[in-house]
Structures are given as C-alpha cells and as structure tokens.
Backbone as a ProteinNet text record, in pm:
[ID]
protein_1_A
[PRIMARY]
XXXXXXXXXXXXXXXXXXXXXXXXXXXXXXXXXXXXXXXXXXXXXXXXXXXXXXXXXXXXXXXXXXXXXXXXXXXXXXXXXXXXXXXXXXXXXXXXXXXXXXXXXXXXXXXXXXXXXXXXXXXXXXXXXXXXXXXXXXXXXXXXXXXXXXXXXXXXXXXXXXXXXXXXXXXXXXXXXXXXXXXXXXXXXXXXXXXXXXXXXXXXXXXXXXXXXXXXXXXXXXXXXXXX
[TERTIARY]
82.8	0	86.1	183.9	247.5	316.6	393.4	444.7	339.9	241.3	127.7	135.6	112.2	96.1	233.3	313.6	418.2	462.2	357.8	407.7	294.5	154.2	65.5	98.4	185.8	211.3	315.4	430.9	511.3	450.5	350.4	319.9	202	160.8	3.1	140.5	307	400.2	382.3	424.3	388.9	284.6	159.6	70	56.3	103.1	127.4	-4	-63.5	-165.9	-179.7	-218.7	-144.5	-154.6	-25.2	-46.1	-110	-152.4	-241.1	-387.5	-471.6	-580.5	-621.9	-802.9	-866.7	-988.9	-1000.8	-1148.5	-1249.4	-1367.6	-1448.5	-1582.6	-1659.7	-1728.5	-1858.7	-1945.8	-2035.1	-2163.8	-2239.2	-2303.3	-2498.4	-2602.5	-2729.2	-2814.9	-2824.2	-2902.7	-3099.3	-3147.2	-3271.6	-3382.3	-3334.1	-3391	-3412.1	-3504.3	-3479.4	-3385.7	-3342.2	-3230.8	-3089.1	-3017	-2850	-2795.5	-2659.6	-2608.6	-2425.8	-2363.1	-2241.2	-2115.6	-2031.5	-1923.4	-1871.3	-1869.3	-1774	-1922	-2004.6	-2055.9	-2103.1	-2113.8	-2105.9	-1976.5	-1895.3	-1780	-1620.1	-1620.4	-1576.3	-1453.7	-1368	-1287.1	-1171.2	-1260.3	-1244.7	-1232.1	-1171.7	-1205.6	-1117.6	-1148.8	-1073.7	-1084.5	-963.1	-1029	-873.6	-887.7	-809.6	-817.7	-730	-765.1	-659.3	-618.3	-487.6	-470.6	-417.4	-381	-478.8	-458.1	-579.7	-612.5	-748	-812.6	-913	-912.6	-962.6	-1087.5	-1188.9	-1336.1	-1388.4	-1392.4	-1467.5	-1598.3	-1707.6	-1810.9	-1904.7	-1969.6	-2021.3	-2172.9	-2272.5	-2448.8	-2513.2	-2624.1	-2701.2	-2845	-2940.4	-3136.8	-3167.4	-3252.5	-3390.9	-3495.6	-3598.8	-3714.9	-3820.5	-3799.5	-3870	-4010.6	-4091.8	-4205.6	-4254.6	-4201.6	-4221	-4116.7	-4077.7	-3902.4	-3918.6	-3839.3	-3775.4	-3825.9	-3908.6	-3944.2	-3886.5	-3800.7	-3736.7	-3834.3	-3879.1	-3942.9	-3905.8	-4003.3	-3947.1	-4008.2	-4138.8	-4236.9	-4173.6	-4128.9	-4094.7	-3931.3	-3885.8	-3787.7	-3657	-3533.6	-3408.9	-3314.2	-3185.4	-3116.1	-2956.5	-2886.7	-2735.7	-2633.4	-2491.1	-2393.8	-2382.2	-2318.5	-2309.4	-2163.7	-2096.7	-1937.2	-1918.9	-2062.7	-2061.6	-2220.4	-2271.8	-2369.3	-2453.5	-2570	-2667.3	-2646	-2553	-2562.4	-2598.9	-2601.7	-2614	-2585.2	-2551.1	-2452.7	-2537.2	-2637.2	-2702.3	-2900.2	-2951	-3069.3	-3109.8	-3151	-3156	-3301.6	-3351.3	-3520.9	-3620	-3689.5	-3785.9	-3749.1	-3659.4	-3569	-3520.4	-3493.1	-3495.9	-3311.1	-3274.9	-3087.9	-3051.9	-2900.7	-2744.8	-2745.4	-2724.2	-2685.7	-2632.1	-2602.8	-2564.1	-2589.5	-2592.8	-2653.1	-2534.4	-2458.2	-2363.7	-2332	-2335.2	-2362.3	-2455.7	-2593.2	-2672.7	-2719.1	-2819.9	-2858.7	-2801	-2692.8	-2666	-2683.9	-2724.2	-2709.2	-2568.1	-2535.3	-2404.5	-2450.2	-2286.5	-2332.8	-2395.7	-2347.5	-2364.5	-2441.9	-2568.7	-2668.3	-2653	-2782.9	-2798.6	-2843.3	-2786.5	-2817.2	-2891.7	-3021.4	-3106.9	-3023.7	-3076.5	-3095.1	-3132.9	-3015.1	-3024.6	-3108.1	-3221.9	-3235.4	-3184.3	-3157.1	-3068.6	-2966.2	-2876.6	-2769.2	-2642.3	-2552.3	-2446.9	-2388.2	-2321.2	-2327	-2184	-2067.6	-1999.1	-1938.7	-1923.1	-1865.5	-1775.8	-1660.9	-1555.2	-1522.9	-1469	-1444.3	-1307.6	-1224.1	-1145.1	-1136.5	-1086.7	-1108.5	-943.7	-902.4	-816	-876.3	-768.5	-794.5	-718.7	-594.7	-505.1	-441.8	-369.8	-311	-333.1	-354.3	-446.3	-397.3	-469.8	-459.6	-407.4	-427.8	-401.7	-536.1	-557.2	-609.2	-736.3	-687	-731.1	-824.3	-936.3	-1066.8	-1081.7	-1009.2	-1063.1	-1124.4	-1130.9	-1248.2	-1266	-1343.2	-1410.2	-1409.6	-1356.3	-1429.9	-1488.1	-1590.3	-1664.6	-1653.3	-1611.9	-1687.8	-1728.2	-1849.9	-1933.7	-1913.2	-1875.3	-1816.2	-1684.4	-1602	-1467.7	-1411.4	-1286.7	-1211.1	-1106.3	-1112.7	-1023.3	-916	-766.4	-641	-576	-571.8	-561.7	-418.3	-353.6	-261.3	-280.7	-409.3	-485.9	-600.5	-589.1	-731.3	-785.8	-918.9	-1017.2	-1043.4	-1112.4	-1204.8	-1294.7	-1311.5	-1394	-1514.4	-1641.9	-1780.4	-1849.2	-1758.9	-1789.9	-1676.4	-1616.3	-1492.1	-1517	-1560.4	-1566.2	-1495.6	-1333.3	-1275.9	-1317.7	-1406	-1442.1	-1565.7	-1621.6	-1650.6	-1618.8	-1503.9	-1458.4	-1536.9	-1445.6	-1585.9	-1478.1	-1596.6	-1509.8	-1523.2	-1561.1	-1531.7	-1432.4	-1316	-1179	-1128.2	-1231.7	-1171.1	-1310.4	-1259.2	-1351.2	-1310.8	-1420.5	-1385	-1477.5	-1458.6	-1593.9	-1714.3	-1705.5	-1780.7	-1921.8	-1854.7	-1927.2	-1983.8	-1872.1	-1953.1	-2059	-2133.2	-2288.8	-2374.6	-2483.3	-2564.2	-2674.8	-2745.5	-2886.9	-3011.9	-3102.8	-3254.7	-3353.5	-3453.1	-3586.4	-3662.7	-3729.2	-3938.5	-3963.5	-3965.8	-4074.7	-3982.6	-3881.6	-3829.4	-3862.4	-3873.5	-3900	-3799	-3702.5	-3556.6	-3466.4	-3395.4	-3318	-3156.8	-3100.6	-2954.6	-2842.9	-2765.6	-2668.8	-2548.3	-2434.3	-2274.4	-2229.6	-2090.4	-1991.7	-1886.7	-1732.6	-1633.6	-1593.2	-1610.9	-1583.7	-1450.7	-1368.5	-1250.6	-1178.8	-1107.7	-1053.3	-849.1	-822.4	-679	-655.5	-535.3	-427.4	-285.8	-181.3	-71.1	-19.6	-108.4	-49.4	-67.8	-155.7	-233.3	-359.6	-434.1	-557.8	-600.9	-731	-800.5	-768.4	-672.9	-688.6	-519.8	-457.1	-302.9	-297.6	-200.2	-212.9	-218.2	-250.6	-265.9	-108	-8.3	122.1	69.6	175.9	158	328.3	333.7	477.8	499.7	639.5	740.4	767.3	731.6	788.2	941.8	947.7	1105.5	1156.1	1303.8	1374.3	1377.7	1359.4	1318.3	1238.9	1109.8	1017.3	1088.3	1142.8	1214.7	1254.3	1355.8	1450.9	1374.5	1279.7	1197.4	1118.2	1089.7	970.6	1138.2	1244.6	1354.1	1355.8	1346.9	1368.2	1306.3	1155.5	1064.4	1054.8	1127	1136.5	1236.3	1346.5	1482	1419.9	1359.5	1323.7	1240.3	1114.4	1018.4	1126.3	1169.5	1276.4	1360.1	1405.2	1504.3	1425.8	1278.4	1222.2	1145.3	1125.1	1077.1	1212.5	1323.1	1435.1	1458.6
-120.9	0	125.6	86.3	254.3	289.7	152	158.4	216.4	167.4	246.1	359.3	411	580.7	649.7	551.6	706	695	623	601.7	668.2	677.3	784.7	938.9	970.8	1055.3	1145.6	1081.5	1087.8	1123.9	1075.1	1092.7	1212.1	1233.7	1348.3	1488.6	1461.4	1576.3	1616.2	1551.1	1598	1688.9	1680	1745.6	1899.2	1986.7	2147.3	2205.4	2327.1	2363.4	2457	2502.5	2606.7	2720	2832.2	2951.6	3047.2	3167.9	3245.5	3190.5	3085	3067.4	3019.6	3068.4	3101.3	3012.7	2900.5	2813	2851	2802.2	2873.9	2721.7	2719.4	2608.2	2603.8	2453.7	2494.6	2595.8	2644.2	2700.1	2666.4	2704.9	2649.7	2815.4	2887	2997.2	2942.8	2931.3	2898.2	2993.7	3099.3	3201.6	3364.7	3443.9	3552.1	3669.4	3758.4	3835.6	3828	3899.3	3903.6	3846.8	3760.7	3694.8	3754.5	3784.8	3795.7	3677.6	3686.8	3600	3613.5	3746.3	3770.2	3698.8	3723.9	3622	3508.8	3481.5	3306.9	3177.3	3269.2	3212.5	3341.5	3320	3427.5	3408.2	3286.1	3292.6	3280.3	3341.4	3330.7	3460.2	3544.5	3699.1	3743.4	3850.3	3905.5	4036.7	4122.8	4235.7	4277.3	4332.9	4359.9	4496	4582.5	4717.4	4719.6	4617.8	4695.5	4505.7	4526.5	4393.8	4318.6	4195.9	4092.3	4000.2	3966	3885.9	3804.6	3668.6	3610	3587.3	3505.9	3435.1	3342.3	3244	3137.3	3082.1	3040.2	3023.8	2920.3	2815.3	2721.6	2744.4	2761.5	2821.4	2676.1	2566.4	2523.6	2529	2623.3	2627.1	2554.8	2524.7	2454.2	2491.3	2400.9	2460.4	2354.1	2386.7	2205.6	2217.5	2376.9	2370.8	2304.4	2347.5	2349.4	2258	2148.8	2081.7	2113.7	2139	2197.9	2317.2	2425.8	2486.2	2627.8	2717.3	2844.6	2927.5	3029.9	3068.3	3258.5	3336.1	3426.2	3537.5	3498.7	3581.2	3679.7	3754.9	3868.9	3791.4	3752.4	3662.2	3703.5	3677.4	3746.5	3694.5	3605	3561.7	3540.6	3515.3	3473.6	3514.9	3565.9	3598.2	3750.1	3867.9	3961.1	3996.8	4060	4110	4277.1	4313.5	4490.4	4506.3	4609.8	4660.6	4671.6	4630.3	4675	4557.7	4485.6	4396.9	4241.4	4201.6	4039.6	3969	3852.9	3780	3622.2	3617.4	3470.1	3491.7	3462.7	3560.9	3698.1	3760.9	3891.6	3933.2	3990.6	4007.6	3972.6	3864.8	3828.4	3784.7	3751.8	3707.4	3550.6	3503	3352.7	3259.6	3435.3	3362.1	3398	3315.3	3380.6	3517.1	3590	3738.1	3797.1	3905.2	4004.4	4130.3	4236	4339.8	4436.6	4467.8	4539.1	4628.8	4775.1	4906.1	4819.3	4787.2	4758.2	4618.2	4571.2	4443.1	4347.9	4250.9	4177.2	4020	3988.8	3859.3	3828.5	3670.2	3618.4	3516.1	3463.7	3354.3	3426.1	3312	3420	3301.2	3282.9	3370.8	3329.6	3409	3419.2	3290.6	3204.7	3099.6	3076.6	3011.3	2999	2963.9	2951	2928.3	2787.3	2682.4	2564.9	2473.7	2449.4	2361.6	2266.4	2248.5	2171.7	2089.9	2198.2	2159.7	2309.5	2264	2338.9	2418.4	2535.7	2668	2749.1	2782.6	2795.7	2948.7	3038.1	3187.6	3200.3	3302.1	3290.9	3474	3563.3	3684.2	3719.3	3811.5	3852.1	4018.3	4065.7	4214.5	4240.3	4365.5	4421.1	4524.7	4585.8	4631.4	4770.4	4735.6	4861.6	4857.5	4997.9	5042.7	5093.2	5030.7	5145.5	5250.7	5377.3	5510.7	5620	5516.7	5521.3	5594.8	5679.7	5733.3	5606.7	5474.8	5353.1	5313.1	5344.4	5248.8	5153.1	5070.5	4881.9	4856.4	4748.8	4656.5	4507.2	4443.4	4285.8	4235.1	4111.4	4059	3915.8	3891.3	3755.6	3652.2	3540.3	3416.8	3303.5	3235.8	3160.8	2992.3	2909.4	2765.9	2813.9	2824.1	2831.8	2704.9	2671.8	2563.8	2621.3	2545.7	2544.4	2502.5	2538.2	2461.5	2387.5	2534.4	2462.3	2518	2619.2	2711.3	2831.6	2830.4	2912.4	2997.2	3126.7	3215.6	3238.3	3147.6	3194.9	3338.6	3439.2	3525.1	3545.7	3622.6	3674.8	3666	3650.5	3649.8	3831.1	3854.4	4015.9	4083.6	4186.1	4264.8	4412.6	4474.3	4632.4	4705.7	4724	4801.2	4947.2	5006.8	5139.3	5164.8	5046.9	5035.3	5068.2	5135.8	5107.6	5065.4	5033.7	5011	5060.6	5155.4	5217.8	5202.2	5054.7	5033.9	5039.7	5016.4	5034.2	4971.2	4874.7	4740.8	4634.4	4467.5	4376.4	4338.5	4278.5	4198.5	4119.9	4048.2	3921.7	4031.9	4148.1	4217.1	4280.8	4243.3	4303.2	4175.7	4051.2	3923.6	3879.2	3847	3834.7	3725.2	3661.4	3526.8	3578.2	3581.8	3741.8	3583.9	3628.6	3597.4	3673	3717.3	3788.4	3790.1	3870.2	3883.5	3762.4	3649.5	3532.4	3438.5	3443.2	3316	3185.7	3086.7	2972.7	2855.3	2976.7	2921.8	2875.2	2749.9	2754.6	2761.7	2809.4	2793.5	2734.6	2678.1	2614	2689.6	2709	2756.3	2665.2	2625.8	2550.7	2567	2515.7	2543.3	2670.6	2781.4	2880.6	2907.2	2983.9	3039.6	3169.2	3187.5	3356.3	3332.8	3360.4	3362.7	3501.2	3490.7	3596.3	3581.5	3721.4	3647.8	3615.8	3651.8	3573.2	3447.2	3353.6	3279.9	3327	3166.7	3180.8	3067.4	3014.2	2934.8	2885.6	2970.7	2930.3	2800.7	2874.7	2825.4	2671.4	2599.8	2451.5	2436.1	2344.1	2325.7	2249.2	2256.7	2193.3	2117.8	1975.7	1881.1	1923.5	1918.5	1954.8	1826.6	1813.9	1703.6	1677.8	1551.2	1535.4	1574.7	1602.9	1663.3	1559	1592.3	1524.7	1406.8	1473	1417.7	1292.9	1319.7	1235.7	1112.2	1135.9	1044.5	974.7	1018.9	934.6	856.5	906.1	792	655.6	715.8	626.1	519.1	573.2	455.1	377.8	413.5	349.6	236.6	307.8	195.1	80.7	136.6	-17.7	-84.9	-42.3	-161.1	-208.2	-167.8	-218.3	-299.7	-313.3	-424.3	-530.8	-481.8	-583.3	-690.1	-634.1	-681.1	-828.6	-750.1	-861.4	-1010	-945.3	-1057.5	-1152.4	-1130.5	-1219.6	-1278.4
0	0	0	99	91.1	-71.9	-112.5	-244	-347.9	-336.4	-453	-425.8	-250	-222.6	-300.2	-305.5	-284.5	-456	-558.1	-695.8	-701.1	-647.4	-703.1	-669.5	-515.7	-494.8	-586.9	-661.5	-734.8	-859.5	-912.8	-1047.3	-1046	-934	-900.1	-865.2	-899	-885.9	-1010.5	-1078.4	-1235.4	-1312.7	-1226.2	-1271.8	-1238.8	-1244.7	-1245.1	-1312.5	-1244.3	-1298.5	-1377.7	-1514	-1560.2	-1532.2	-1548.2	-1476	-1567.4	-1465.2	-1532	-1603	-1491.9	-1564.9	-1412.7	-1421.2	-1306.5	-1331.5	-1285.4	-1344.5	-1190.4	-1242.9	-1149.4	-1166.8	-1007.5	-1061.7	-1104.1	-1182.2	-1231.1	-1170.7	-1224.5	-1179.9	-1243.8	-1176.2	-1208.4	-1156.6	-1281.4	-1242.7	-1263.4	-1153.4	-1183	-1107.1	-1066.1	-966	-1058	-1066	-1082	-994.6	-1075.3	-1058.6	-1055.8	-1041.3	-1014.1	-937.5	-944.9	-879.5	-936.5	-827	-911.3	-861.4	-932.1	-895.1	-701.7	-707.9	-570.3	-462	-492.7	-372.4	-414.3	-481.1	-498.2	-510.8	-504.4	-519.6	-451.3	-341.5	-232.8	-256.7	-287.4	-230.9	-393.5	-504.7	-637.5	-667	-595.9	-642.6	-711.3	-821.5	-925.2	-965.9	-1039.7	-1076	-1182	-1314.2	-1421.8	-1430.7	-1442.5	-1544.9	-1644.8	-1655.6	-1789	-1832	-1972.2	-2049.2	-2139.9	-2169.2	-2232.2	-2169.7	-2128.7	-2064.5	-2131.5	-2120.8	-2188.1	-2081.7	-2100.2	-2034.1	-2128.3	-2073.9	-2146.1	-2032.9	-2122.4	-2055	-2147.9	-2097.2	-2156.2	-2096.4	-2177.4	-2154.7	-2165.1	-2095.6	-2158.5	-2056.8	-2198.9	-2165.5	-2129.4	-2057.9	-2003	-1973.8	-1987.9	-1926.6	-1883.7	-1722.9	-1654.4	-1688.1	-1702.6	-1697	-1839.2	-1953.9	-2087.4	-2173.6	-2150.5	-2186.4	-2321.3	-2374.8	-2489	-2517.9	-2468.6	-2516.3	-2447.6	-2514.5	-2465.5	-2449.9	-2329.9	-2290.5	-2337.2	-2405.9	-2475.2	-2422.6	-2385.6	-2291.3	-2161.1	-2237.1	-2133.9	-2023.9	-2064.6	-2039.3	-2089.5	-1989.8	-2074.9	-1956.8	-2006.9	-1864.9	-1990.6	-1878.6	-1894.6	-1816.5	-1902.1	-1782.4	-1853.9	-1717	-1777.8	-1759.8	-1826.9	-1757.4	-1687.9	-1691.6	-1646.5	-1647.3	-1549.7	-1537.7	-1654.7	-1670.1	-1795.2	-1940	-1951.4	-2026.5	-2040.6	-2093.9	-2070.6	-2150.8	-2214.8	-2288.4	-2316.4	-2392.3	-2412.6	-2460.9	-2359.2	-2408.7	-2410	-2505.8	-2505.8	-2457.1	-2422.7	-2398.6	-2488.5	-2458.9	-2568.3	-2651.9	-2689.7	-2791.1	-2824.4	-2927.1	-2934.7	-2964.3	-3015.4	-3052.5	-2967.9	-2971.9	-2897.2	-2943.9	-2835.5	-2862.5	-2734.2	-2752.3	-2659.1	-2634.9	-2517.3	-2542.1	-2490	-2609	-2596.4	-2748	-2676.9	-2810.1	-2910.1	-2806.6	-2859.8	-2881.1	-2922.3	-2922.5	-3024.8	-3039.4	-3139.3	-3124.6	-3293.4	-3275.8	-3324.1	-3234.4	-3269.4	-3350.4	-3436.2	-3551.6	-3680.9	-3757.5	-3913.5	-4033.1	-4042.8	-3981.9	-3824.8	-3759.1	-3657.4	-3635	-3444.3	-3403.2	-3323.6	-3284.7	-3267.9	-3120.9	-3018.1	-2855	-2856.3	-2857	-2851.4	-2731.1	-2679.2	-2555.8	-2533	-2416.5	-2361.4	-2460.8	-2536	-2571.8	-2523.9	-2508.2	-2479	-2593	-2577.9	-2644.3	-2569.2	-2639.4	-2560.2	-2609.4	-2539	-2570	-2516.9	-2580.2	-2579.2	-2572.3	-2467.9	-2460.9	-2425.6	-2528.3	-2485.8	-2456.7	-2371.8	-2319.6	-2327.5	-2400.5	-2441.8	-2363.9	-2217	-2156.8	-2162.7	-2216.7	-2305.4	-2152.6	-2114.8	-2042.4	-1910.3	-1830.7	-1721.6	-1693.5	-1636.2	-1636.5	-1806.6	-1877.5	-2044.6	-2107.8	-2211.8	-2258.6	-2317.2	-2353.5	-2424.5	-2337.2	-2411.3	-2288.2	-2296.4	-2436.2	-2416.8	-2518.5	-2555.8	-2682.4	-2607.5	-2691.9	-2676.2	-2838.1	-2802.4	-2894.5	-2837.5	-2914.5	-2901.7	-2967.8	-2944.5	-3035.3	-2979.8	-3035.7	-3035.2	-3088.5	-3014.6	-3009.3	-3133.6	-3035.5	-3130.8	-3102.7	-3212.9	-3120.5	-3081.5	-2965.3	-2865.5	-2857.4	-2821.4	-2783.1	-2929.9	-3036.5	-3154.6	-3163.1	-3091	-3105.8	-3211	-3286.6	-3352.8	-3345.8	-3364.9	-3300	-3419.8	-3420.5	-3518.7	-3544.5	-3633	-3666.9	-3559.2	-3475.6	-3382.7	-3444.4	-3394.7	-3456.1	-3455.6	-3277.4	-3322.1	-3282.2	-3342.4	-3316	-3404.5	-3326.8	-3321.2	-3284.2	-3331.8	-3284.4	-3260	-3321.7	-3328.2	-3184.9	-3148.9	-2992.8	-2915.5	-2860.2	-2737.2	-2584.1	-2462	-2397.8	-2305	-2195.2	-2121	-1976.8	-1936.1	-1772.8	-1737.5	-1734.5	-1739.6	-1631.7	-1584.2	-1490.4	-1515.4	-1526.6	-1496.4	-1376.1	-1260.1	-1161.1	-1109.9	-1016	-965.7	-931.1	-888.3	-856.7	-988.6	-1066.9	-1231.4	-1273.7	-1308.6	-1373.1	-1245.4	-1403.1	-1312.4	-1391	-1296.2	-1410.5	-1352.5	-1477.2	-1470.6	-1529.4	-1454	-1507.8	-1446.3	-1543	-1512.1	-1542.3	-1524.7	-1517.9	-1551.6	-1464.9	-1411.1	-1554.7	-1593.6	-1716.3	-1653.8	-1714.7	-1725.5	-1742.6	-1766.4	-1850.6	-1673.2	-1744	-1649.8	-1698.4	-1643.5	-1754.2	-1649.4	-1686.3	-1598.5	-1701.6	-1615.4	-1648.5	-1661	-1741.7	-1669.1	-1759.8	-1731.4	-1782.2	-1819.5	-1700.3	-1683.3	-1649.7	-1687.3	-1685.8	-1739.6	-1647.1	-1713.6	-1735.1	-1803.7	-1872.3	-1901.6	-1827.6	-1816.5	-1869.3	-1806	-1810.5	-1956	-2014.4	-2223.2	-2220.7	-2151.2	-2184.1	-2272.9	-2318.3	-2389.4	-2400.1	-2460.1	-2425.4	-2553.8	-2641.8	-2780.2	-2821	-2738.9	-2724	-2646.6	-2743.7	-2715.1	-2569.3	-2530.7	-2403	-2360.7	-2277.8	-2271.1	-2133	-2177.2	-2046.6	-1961.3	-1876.7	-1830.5	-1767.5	-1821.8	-1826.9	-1661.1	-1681.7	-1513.7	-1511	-1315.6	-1289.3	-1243.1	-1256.2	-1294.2	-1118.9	-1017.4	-901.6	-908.7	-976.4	-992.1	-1110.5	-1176.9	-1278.1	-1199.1	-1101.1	-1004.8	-947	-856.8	-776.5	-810.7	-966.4	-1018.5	-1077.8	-1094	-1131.1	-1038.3	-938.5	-788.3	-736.4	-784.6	-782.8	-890.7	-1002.1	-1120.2	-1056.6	-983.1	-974.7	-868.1	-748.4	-634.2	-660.6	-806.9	-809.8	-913.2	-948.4	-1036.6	-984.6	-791	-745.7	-666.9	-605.1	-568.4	-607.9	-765.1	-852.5	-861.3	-862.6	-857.8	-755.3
[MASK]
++++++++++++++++++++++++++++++++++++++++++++++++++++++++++++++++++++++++++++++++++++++++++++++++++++++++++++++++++++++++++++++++++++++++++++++++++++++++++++++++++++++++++++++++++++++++++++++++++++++++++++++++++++++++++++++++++++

C-alpha cells in the first residue's frame, strides 16, 4: 500500500496547474435576478484594469415547466461582464446574442438558442493600459475551437466600440434571469486567462522533474530486485 501511495504521490508531482488561468465552478441559475461571482464564489475573487483577458463560458437552456421549449415571454437571462448587459438571451428574444452598443445577434446567420444543448462563448477584453487614454475593446466568439494554437475570426470585433469600464472583476460578472423566465440555464467550464495565456493556445503537459524520474527509477529496480 504505501508503495502504490508514494508512486501515485510521485506521479500526481507531475501534474502542475497552468499559470495564469482562473477556473471557477459549475453554476445552475434557476432564480430571478443578479447573482455575481464575488458572492457566490468568495474565495475566487478578481479584478483587471490593464492587459488581455480572456473568459470562457459554456451556456445550456432549459425549461422544466415546458421541456424543450425556450421561454421568450418577457424573459431574458445569462452571464453579464458589467452593469446593464447580458450575454445569451436577449429580452424576448430567441438567438445567442448580446446586449452590448446595442442588441446583437451572434453567428452568421444568426443561431437559434439551442435547448438543452451546450453553447460555448468565448471573450477577450483588451484592456489597453491602465490610467491610459485607451478604454478597451471585446471581442466575441461563439463555439470556437479550442487549444488549436490558432485564434479563429472573432464572430464580433468592433474596434471602433470602445468600452469604457476600465476594470472587470468578480464584482461586475454576473448570471442574470428575469421577469418570471421559465428558462433555467446552468454555467460551466468557466474560466478567465491571463498572463499571455488563452483558451486558444495549445494546451502543454509539463514534463515530469527530474526528481520524480529518479523515484519512479527506484521503484522499477526495487520491483525488479524482488521478482528475482
């Protein structure tokens, strides 16, 4: 027994978590109103004013009263990254969209609000310089792939946007539902990348050290010696 512990302990060395990336856990918005990160998750707190920040976020609808049926009736929920917006259903509305310098749909054409299938958005915030004249941009996209070492075409990128909160933090992201929705939406595979990370850049396994090499040798001659 201890020999297994200390060959699982040895090999659970290897596993390093990568830096500059902030995962956060699932989440089940089924309540009306605002909920933000910093209190649902306390001990996850964050806040940027300068650089590129990535967010990834995975959306999937429901609706226990009505199953399959998206509820449009005065209805409007998702995640927001700042006061007044929201990022998934728009009010009354039936696609992926967002409500930022205005109401847009994402996806080209526009994509319908999948039930209970998963839907995954992808934000990066170019935050420029803080105390910098540069207020910032976003761009969006909508099931990109992932971990290709390649950044697709943004679905929306308005440089001529700017956006001028000039900090994100747990205090701003938010998972919004209202006037009486029906909808239930669950989060998951949430994460924020920093640092010159991205969600887009291969994912690297890191090489066990050279420590751990030694031990796990240790343990081949030592099972080697006793089979003889």
């Amino acid at each position: 027994m201890k020999k297994t512990l200390s060959l699982a302990v040895a090999l659970a060395s290897c596993s390093v978590a990568a830096a500059g990336v902030l995962s956060f856990p699932d989440y089940t918005k089924s309540t009306d109103g605002n909920e933000t990160f910093a209190s649902l998750f306390p001990g996850q707190t964050f806040s940027y004013d300068e650089g590129v920040v990535y967010f990834t976020v995975t959306m999937n609808f429901s609706n226990p009263t009505n199953p399959g049926v998206l509820d449009t009736s005065g209805s409007f929920g998702g995640w927001s990254h700042s006061a007044g917006d929201v990022f998934g259903q728009l009010w009354e509305q039936s696609n992926i969209g967002f409500n930022y310098y205005g109401n847009k749909d994402l996806g080209s054409p526009a994509t319908a609000i999948p039930m209970d299938t998963d839907f995954t958005l992808v934000l990066e915030y170019d935050l420029g310089v803080s105390g910098s004249a540069d207020p910032g941009t976003v761009k969006v996209w909508l099931d990109p792939a992932l971990g290709t070492g390649s950044t697709p075409v943004a679905d929306y990128d308005e440089p001529t946007n700017t956006w001028n909160a000039g900090v994100i933090d747990s205090n701003g992201f938010t998972f919004r539902r209202g006037n009486g929705s029906e909808n239930v939406i669950t989060f998951s595979n949430m994460a924020l990348y920093d640092n010159g990370d991205s969600p887009f850049a291969v994912a690297s396994v890191p090489e066990p050290s050279s420590s751990v090499l030694i031990g796990l040798s240790g343990l081949s001659l030592l099972s080697r010696r006793r089979r003889r």
